[in-house]
N, C-alpha and C positions, 0 to 999 in steps of 0.2 A: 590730222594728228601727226606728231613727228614721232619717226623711227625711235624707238629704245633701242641705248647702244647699249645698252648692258643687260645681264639675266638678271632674275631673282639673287642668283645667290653671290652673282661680279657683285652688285648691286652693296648686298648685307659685306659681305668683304669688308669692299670699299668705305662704308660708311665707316665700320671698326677701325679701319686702317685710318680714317682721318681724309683720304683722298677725296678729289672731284666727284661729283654725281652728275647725273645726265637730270634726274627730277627726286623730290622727296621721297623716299620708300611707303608701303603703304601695309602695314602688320595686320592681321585680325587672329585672333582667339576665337577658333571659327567651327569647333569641332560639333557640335548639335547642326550646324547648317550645312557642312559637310557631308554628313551622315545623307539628310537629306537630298541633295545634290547626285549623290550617287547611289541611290536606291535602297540606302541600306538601313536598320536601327541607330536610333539615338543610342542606345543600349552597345549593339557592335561597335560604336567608336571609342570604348570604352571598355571593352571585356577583351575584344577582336584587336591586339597590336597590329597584325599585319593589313586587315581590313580599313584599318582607320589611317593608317598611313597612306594607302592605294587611294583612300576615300577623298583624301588631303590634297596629294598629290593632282587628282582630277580636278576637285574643285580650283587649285592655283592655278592648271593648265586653262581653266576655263573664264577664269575672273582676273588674272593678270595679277593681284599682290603678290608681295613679297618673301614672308617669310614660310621656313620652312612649316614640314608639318613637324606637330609635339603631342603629348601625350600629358593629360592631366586633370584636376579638379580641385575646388576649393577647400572641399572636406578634406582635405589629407589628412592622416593622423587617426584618426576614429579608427579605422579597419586596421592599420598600421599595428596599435597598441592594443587590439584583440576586439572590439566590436564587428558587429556584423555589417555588410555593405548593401544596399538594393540599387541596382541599375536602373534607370529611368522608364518608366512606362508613359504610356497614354501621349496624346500630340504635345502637352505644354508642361513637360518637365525635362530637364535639359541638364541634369548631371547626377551622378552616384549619391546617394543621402544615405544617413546612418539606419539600420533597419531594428530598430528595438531598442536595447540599453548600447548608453554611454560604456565606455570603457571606466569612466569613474562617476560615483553616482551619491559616496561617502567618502568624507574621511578615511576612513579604511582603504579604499579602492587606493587611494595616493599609494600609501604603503605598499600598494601589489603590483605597482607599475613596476616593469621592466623594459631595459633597450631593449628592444623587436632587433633582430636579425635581419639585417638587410638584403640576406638573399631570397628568403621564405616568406616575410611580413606583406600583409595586404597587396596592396596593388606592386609593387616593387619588381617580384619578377614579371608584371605586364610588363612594367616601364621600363625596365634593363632588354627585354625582346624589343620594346618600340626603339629604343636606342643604339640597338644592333643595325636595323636597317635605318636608320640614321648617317651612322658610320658607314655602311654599305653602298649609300650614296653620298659619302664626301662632305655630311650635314656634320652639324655640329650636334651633340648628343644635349638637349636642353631638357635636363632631368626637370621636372617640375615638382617644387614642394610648400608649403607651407612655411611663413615667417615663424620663426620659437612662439610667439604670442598666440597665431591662431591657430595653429598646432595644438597650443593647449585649452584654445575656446574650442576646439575637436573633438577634444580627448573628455573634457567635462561639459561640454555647453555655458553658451554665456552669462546665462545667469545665474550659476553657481559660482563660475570664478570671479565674476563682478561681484558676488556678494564676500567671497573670499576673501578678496581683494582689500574691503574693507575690515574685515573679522576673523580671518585666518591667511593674512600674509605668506607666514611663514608656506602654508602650502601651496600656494599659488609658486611661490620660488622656488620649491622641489619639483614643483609639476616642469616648471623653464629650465631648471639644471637639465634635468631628463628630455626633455624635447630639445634643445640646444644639441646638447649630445648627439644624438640620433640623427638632427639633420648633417652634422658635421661627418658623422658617419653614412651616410645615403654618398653625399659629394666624395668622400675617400673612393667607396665603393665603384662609383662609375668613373673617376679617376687614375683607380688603377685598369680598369677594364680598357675605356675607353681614351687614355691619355690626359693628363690636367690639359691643356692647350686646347684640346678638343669637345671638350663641358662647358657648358652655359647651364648654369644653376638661374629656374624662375624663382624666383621667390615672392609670394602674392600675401599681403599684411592686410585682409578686409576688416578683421575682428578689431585691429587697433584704431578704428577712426574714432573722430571725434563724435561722431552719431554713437558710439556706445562707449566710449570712456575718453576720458580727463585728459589736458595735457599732461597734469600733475601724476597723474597713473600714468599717462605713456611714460613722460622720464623715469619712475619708479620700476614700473614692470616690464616696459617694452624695449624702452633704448638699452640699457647695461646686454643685455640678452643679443637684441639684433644687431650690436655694434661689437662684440663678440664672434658671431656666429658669419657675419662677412669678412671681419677679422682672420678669421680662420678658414674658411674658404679659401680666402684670397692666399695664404701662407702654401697652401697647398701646390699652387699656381696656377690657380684658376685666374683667367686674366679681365673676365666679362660676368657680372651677374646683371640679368633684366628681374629689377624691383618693380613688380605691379603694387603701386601704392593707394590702394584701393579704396574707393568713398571720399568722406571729409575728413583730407588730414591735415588742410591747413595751419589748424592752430599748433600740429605737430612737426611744420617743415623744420623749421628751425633746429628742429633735434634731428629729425631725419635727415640736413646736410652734414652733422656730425659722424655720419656713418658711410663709411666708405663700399665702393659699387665699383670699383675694377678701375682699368684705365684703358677703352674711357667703361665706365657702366653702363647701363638702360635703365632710365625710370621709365616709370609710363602711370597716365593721372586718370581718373575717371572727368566729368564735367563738374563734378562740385571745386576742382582745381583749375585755373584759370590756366593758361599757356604764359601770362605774362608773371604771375604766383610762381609757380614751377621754374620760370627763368631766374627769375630771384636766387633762389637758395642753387639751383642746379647746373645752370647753364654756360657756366662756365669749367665745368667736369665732367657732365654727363650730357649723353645722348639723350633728347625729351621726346617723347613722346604719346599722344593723345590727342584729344578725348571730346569725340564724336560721342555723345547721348544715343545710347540703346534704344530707349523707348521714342526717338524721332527716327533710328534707322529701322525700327520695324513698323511704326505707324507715319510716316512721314510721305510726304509726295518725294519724288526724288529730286524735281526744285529747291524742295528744301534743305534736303539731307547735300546737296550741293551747294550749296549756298552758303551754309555751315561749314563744310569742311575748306570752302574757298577763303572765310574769315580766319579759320584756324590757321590753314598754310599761311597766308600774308603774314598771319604775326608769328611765326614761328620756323618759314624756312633759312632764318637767315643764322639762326642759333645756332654760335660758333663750333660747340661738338655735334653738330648735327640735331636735325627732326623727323620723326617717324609720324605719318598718321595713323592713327588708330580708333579704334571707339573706346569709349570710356572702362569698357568690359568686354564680356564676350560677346560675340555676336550672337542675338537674338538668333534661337532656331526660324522661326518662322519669321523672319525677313524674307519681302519681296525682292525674286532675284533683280528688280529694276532697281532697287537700293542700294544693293551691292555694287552693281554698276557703274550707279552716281557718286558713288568714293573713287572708283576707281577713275574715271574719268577726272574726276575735280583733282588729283595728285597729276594725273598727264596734263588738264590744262593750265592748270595754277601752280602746279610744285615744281616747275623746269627750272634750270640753272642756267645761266650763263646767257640768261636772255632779258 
């Protein structure tokens, strides 16, 4: 196996900058496998900023990807806007869920929303401590939040606002004014803390797939909103957002390359999006990256799970702004550590450059 000239984080640099690479980078959203890795709760990766970044930190010294450690989860918003949050128990749950009522549950509830305070709201001041020691090491502060859309499948659950959607409009676009707002305010807030230059906003849209609504609902509900809210980000001078565009969004690229993601961006696709889908709308703006199947890196031989990612690279390292490998989501907790391995491997022997 040949020498790495470069670190994890030459590495991410570089690829932002546009320069040479030595091989493909290799990303994972990896915090339930982390946890394990380092002896500690699913639950402390999670509650515990400083543990979960130490937790991070070891797992990349031990498996060789790429990127930094980050801090976050899908629910965003729920705790945010006043519900309750339960950490993860038992061996096969793998992120924070909502613990009793929605924050909106009526009609009414709409009218009682308020901006949450971004210094006091839910998880926020974990994620401003994980982003301290971020900055503390030179990383970039990659506040993690929720698209306007599933922020508000958060805030009510999807099958109220689905049905909203059809029967009471009008609230479903007060709930997005309001979530719009708030994310735009989270990125101010670590902006000024931690310098625009130095923020990378995730922004993860699962609720918007085509698996639970329409293209016809996304351009109605989703794009005016997310095409907005990286709008304004970006004005900030945010210079990089990574969009996790999560599930089946196919029927929705089209709209999705109408929305701008930095210069350059980061998408990143789950396997219901093809590499060569993704190049289509993307690949000549943004950084692509993905999308290793979850459920082949935790039940797969690592033949396979190599195998796989060796097809993905071929069609995907030559993609002009760059390509990252990744799994389609997060990494399975209970992925065997020979799984991990076998990504890691397949980006050293298939992702090389200049050979």
């Amino acid at each position: 196996m040949a020498e790495e000239r470069y670190s994890p984080q030459e590495r991410v640099e570089r690829l932002l900058k546009g320069l040479p690479l030595d091989r493909v980078p290799f990303f994972t959203f990896i915090l339930g496998f982390a946890a394990k890795t380092a002896g500690i709760t699913v639950a402390d990766v999670y509650a515990e900023p400083e543990r979960s970044f130490n937790a991070q930190l070891l797992t990349r010294e031990k498996y060789g990807y790429d990127n930094d450690p980050f801090f976050g989860y899908a629910s965003y918003g729920a705790w945010e806007f006043g519900a309750k949050l339960r950490f993860p128990r038992g061996e096969y749950q793998q992120a924070p869920i909502v613990d009793g009522k929605l924050p909106v549950e009526s009609e009414q509830d709409v009218d009682k929303l308020a901006l949450p305070d971004v210094h006091t709201a839910g998880v926020l001041p974990l994620a401003k401590k994980f982003s301290g020691l971020q900055a503390e090491h030179d990383m970039m502060a990659s506040v993690v939040i929720g698209g306007s859309f599933t922020v508000a499948v958060n805030i009510a659950g999807e099958g109220r606002l689905c049905r909203w959607m059809i029967k009471k409009p009008d609230l479903v676009h007060r709930m997005l004014r309001l979530t719009t707002d708030h994310l735009v305010d989270v990125i101010k807030a670590w902006s000024v803390s931690f310098g625009e230059e130095r923020v990378m906003p995730h922004i993860w849209e699962p609720a918007a797939s085509n698996q639970i609504i329409s293209p016809r609902l996304f351009e109605k509900f989703v794009l005016p909103y997310e095409k907005e809210l990286h709008t304004r980000i970006l004005s900030l001078g945010i210079k990089h957002i990574l969009c996790h565009i999560c599930g089946d969004h196919n029927q929705n690229l089209p709209f999705w390359s109408d929305i701008p993601m930095g210069d350059p961006g980061i998408v990143s696709f789950g396997d219901e999006v093809s590499m060569e889908n993704a190049y289509k709308y993307f690949g000549k703006n943004c950084i692509i990256a993905g999308n290793i199947r979850p459920s082949l890196i935790q039940t797969g031989t690592p033949e396979q799970i190599k195998n796989e990612c060796r097809k993905v690279i071929q069609t995907a390292k030559r993609f002009p702004r760059g390509f990252i490998l990744m799994p389609g989501c997060e990494m399975p907790v209970n992925t065997p550590p020979e799984n991990m391995l076998a990504m890691v491997e397949a980006v050293r022997e298939y992702g090389r450059y200049g050979e």
